[in-house]
C-alpha positions, 0 to 999 in steps of 0.5 A, spaced: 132 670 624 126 665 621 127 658 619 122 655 615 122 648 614 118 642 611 115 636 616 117 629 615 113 624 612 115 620 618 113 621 625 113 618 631 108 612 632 105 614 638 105 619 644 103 619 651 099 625 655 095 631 654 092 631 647 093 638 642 091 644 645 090 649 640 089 655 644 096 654 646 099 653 640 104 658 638 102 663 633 095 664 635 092 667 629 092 661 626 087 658 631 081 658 628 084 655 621 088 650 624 080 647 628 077 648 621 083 643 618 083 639 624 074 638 624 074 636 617 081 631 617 077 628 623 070 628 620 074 625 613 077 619 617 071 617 621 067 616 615 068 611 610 075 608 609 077 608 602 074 615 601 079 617 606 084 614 603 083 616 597 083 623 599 089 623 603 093 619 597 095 613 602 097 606 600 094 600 602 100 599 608 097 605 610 091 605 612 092 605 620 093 612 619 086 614 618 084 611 624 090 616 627 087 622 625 079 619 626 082 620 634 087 626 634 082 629 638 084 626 644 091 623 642 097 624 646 101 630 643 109 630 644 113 636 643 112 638 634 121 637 634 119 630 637 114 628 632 118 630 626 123 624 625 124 624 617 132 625 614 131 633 615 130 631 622 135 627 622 140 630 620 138 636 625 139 631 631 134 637 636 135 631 641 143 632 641 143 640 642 145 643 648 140 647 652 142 654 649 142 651 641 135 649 642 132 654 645 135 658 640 131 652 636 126 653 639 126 661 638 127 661 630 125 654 627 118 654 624 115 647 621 109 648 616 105 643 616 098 641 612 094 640 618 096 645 623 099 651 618 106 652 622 108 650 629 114 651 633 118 646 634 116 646 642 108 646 640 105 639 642 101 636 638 099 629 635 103 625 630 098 626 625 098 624 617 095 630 612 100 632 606 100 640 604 098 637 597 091 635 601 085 637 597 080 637 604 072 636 603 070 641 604 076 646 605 079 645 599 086 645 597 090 646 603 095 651 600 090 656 598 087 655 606 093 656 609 096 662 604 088 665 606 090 664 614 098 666 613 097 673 609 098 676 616 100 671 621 107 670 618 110 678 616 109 678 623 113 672 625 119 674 621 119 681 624 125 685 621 130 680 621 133 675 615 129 669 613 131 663 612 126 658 607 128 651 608 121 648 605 120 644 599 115 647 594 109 644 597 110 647 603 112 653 599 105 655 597 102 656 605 107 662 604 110 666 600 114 671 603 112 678 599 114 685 600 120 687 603 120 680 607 121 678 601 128 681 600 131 679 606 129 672 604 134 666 602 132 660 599 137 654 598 138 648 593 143 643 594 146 641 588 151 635 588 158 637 584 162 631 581 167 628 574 164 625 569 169 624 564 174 629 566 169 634 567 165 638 573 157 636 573 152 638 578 146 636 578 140 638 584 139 634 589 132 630 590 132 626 596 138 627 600 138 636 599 133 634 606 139 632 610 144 638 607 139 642 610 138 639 617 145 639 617 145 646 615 141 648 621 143 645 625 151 647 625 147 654 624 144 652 631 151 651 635 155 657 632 149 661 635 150 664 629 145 670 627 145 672 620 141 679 619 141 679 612 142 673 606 148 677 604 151 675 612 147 668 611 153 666 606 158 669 610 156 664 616 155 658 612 161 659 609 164 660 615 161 653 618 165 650 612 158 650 607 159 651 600 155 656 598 154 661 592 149 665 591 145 663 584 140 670 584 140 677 587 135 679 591 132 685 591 126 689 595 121 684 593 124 678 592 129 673 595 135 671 595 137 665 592 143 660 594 146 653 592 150 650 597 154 645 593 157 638 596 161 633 593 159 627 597 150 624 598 148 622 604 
């Protein structure tokens, strides 16, 4: 099984030790894509400030972070699943896994990302800001830059088990499963069932579809559960106490789409 997830917005504020290496980063074959993102977001951020602020969307609260990225170089790198710190992340809680559950973590966790592509949750790298939605001078939009890298890189990282695909649309557009990897891929959207006026309601979450998710992982995770195909995806999350409905069929060349269902948001 691979699981595919979105970064977080949030990241740790500073690591200590040995700046990224990106020749041991895992999936080698996104190496030279990754320097080509990181040359140019630092070339960016050592230029003129409000360009770089502009180009990277950020407010005006988050102006130090062009200086981070000026120095990702030569900044200290921390584990990919200790950088990570958003509600996703949260609710995963990689910290609190016994050693089995997170080296299995470490085997089929996959998080995406604008600036290094896709990285394992053991990988070292910076804390860094650079959203997938980047319009990069001069690379372009970064979805269609990683999308060109992953063609081949990533059908091979999914071997020939089930994929898991956890990434909001944004992250989506670096890879989009096709073929047969599509037909053993599962999406998941979390819709929240309640009453209204005597009568049953769903709506799809926004926000908190980000802790469900960690949370399925993560009860995933500790049940060493190892789904071979969408079909036997359901029947372990509805084993774990997940309720879980499949909204569409897959077929060769497209993915299976589930909706876990929840009764309460947080």
């Amino acid at each position: 099984m691979l699981v595919l997830l979105p970064p977080s917005e949030g990241k740790a504020a500073s690591a200590q030790g040995a700046p990224v290496d990106l020749e041991a980063l895992s999936l080698p074959g996104l190496t030279a894509a990754r320097r080509a993102v990181l040359d140019a977001l630092v070339g960016l951020c050592r230029g003129d400030e409000d360009t770089a602020a502009e180009v990277l969307g950020l407010s005006p609260g988050l102006r130090g972070e062009i200086a981070r990225n000026a120095d990702l170089p030569t900044a200290g790198a921390l584990p990919a699943g200790e950088v990570y710190t958003g509600v996703l992340f949260d609710n995963l809680g990689l910290a609190k896994l016994d050693q089995e559950a997170y080296e299995r973590a470490e085997r089929t966790l996959l998080v995406f990302s604008g600036l290094w592509g896709a990285v394992r949750i053991g990988d070292r790298i910076p804390p860094y800001r650079c959203s997938m939605g980047v319009k990069l001078p001069p690379l372009g939009a970064l979805g269609a830059h990683w999308r060109a890298a992953t063609a081949e890189v990533l059908p091979e990282a999914a071997g020939e088990g089930l994929v898991l695909d956890l990434r909001s649309s944004a992250y989506a557009a670096a890879w989009k499963p096709a073929g047969e990897v599509a037909g053993r891929t599962a999406t998941v959207r979390v819709l929240h069932e309640r009453e209204v006026d005597g009568e049953l309601k769903r709506s799809v979450v926004s926000h908190f579809n980000k802790a469900t998710k960690g949370r399925l992982v993560r009860d995933l995770l500790n049940a060493a559960a190892d789904p071979a195909t969408p079909g036997e995806l359901v029947d372990a999350l509805t084993a774990l106490g997940h309720r879980v409905e499949v909204s569409a069929r897959g077929t060769a060349r497209r993915p299976w789409q589930l909706d876990v269902v929840v009764t309460e948001i947080h």
